[in-house]
N, C-alpha and C positions, 0 to 999 in steps of 0.2 A: 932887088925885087925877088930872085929867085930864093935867096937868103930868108925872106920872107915867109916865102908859100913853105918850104923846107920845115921852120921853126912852127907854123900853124900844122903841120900835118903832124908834126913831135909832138907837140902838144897836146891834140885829138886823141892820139895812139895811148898816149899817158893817160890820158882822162877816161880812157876805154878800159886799160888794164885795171886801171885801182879798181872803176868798176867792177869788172870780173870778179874784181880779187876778193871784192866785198860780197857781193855776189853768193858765192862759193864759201865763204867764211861762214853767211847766213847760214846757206843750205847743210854746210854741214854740222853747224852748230843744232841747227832743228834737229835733222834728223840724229844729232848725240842727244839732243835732250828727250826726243819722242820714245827712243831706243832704251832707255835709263827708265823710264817709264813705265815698263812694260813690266804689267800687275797681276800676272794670271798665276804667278807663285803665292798671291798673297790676296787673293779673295777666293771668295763660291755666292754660287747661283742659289738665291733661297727657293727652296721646294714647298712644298703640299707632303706630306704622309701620313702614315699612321703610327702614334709612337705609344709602344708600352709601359705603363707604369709597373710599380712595384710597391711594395708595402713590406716596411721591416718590423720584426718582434723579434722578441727573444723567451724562449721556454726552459723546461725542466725533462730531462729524461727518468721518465719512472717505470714501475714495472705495469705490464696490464694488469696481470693479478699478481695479491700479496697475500698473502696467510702464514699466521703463527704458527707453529704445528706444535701441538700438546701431546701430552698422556692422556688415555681416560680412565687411569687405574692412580694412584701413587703409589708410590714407591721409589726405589732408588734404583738408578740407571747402571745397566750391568753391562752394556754396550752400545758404542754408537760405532754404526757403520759408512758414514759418510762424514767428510768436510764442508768449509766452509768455498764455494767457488766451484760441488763437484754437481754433474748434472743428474737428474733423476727422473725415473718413469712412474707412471701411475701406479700405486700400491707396491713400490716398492719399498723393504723393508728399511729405514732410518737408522731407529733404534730399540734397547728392547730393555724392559725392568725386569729389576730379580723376581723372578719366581719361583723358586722353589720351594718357600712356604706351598705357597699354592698347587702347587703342585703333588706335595705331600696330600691338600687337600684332597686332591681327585685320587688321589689315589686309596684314601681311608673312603671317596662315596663308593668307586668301581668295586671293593671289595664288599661294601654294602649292598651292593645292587645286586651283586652274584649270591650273597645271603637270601635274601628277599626272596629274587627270583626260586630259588629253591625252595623256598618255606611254600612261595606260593605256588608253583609245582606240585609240590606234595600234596597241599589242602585241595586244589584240583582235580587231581585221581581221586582223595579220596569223598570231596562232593561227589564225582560222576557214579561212585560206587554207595554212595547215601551214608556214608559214616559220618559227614560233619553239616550243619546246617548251611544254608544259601547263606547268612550273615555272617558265617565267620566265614567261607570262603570269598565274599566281598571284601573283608575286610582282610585278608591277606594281598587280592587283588587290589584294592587301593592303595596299601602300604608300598607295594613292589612298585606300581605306576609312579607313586610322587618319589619316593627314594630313582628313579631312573629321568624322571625328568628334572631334579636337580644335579645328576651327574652331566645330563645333556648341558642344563645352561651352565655348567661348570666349563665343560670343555669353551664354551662357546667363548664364556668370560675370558678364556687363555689367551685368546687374540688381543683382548686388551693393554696386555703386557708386550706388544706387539707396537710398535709407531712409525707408521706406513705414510706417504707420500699421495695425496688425496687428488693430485692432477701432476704431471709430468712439470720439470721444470729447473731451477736452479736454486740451490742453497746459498741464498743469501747473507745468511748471519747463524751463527751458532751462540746460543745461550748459556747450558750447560755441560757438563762433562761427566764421564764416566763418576760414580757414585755420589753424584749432588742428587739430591731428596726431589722430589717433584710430583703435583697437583694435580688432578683437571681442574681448567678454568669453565667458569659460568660468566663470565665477560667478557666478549671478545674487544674492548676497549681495554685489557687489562695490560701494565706496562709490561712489552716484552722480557725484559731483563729481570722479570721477578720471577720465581718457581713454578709457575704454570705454564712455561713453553721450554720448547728445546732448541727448534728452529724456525726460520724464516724463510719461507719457500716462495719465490718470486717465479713468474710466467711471464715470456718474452717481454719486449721494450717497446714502447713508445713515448713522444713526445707532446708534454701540456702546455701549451703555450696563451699567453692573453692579448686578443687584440682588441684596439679601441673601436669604439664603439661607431668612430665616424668609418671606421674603414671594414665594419664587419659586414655591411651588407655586400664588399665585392668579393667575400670567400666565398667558395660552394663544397659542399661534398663531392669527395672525388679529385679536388683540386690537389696540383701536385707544387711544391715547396721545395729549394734547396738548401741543404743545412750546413752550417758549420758547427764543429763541437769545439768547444774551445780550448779542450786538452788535446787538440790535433787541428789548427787552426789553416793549415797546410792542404786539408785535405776537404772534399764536398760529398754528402750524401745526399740522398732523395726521400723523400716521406709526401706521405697521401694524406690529405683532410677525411679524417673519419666522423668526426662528430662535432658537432657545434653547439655550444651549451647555448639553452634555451631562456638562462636566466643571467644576468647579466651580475657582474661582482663589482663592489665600486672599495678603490681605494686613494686615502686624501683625495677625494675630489671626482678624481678620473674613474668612469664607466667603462668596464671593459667587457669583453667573453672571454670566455674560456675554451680552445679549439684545443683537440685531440688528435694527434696521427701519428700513422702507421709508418713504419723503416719501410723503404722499398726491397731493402740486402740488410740486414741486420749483420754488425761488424764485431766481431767478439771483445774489442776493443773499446767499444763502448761500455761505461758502466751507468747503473741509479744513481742520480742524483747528478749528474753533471750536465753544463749549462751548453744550451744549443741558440747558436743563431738564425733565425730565418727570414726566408726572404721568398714572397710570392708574387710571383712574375702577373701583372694583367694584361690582358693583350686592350687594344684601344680598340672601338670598330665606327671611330667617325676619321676623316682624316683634318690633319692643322697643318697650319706654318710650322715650317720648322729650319732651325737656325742649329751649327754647331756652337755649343756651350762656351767654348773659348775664343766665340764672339761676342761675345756680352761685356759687356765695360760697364764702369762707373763713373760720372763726371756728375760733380757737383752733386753729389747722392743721387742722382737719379741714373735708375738701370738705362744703358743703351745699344747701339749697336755705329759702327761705322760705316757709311756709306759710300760707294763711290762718286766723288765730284767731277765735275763739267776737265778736270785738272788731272783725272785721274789720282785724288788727293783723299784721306779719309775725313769723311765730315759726319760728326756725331747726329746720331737724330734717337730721341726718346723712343721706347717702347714700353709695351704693360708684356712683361711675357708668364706664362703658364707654367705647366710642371716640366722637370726633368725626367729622362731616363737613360743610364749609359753618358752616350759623347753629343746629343740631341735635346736641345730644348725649344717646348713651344711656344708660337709667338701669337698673344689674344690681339694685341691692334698694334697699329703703327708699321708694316710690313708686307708690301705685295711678295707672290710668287714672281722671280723674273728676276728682281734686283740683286745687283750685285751687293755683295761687302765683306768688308776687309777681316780675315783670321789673322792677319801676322802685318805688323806696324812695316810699308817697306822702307828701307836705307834712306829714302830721300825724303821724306814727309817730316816737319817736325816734331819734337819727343810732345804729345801729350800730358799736358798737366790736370 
């Protein structure tokens, strides 16, 4: 009997441990699998904000002014005092044509003029003392006057030979060289490179760039733009919306404007004619959803986002989302503020097909 009770108490004690053992197996098994679980590396809380768009173009760096610079004599070129790349002030001297034909000129009127004047001296005195009529003393005094005011526009004409710098600025291109033959032009359409120019005088830089038409109502005057140039693609400047063409250009198909601006630092390093990229930052002023961009998936073509499940598991659900800007995209339906989801697939979920 005792043998008995002994073996039922064995028994009991046994049917207690495994218990336990089971017990304990569960508990700790749970708490490794809740522990495994744990997904705050690998989601975010979708928000509300304000996100900035931007609008990209790409322009042309030109000069604000351009001008050929001529003669306004011909003749052939007896010196040039500038290059091509040197900078220059207003009226300063260029280049200059041979004169000394001309020069000879004034020199055969000024000894006329001192002739004259003498003759008409003389007839002078002797009008005031009545030896010669009022008409021939007129007519020595008009002789002297036109002989002195063609020595005047003689001198004057000497500046012609003279080729002066009509506003401050840079020599862009050179045409000719010391004794090539040369014109005034009567067309300022006329090809540079023919005998009627010498140079090409450019006036600081800006950038012409065209934007479409659906995005031209968000530019304004004033607006400010950062640039890339693309023979320094390493580096960013700043330029100012100055003008906004009022007439629109269409090419194959597409309507576009034509927008003007200003360098904020002009970089000597820039030249005409090289290609800028820009990019105008808009600020947003309603607030959206908003998701980061490297939550957005695609399963079975349709855009989505992954959600957090009941499992702590990602579960795809459909969205319509909006524009981008940066590392932020908005979200038009399918997404409360509040909800969790998943940026980075974790270890234990399976691979997404």
């Amino acid at each position: 009997m005792l043998d008995l009770i002994k073996k039922n108490i064995n028994l009991r004690s046994g049917i207690i441990l495994v218990s336990l053992t089971i017990f304990f197996v569960f508990i700790t098994n749970s708490f490794k699998k809740n522990k495994s679980k744990d997904i705050s590396d690998f989601v975010v809380q979708v928000e509300k904000g304000i996100l900035s768009d931007s609008i990209n173009t790409s322009g042309e760096v030109k000069a604000i002014r351009t001008s050929n610079i001529g003669p306004r004599k011909q003749g052939v070129i007896k010196e040039i005092k500038v290059d091509e790349g040197d900078l220059v002030k207003k009226d300063q001297i260029l280049a200059s044509l041979d004169d000394e034909d001309f020069i000879y000129k004034i020199e055969e009127l000024e000894l006329n003029v001192e002739k004259q004047k003498s003759e008409f001296l003389r007839r002078e005195y002797l009008y005031q003392e009545g030896a010669v009529s009022k008409e021939d003393y007129e007519s020595y005094k008009n002789t002297y006057n036109i002989s002195s005011a063609k020595l005047n526009d003689a001198k004057a004409e000497k500046s012609f030979y003279l080729i002066k710098a009509p506003y401050g600025g840079k020599i862009t291109a050179k045409y000719a060289e010391i004794g090539s033959y040369v014109t005034p032009s009567t067309n300022l359409s006329s090809d540079p490179k023919t005998k009627n120019f010498i140079f090409e005088l450019s006036e600081g830089l800006e950038i012409v760039a065209k934007v479409p038409e659906s995005d031209i109502g968000r530019i304004k005057i004033g607006q400010e733009a950062s640039v890339r140039i693309e023979a320094y693609p390493s580096k960013k400047y700043s330029a100012i919306v100055k003008k906004i063409a009022t007439r629109a250009v269409k090419d194959n198909n597409v309507t576009s404007f034509e927008v003007t601006l200003n360098f904020k630092d002009i970089s000597e390093e820039i030249k005409i004619g090289m290609t800028a990229d820009l990019e105008f930052r808009i600020e947003g002023n309603e607030e959206k959803i908003l998701v980061p961009t490297v939550s957005i998936v695609t399963e079975k073509g349709e855009k989505g986002i992954l959600k957090v499940d009941k499992n702590n598991s990602p579960k795809f659900e459909k969205i319509e989302i909006g524009i981008s800007s940066g590392n932020k995209t908005s979200v038009i339906d399918g997404l409360e503020p509040g909800e969790q989801i998943f940026i980075d697939i974790p270890p234990w979920a399976k691979k997404r097909k």
